[in-house]
C-alpha positions as CSV (number, residue, x, y, z in Angstrom):
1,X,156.3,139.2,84.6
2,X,156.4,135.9,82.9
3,X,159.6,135.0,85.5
4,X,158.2,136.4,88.6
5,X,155.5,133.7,87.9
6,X,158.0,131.0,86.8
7,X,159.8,131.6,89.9
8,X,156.3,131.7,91.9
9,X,155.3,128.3,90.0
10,X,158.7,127.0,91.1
11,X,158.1,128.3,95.3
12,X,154.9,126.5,95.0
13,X,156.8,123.4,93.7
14,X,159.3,123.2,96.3
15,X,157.0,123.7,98.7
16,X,154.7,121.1,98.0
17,X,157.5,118.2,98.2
18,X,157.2,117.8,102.0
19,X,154.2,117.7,102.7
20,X,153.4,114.9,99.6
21,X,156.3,112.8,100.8
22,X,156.2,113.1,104.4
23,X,153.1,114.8,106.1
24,X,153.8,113.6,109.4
25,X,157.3,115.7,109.3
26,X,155.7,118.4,107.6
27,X,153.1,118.7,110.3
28,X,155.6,117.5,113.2
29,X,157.7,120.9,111.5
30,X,154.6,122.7,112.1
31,X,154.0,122.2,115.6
32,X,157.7,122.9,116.2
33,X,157.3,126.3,114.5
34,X,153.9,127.2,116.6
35,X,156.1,127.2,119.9
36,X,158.8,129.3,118.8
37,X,158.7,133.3,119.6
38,X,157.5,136.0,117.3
39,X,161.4,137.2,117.2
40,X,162.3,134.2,116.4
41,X,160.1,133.8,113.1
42,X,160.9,136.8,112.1
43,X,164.5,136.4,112.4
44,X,163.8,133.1,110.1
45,X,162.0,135.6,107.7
46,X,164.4,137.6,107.7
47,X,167.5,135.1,106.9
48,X,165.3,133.5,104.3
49,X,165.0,137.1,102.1
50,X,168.5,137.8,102.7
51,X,169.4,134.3,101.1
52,X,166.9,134.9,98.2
53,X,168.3,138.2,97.7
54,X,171.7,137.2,97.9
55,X,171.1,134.4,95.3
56,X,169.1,136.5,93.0
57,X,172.0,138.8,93.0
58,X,174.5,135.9,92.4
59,X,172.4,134.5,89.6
60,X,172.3,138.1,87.8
């Protein structure tokens, strides 16, 4: 459990970088994503647990 909130911790970290270094982009990056289709999103979604999963794997 103790990594799942390490790794959790570390999302949050990453995360946070944009918007405390450039909160115009992170809110231009907002608007951007507001326009785009449902299909779209999901498809982003989608790619982005693939990637995890495929770096978790990796990283095993």
């Amino acid at each position: 459990m103790s990594t799942f909130v390490l790794a959790l911790a570390l999302m949050l970290v990453i995360e946070g970088i944009l918007p405390l270094v450039a909160p115009a982009l992170w809110r231009d990056m907002f608007r951007r994503v507001m326009e785009l289709k449902d299909g779209q999103i999901r498809f982003f979604g989608l790619a982005s647990i693939a990637i995890g999963l495929a770096l978790a794997w990796l990283a095993s």
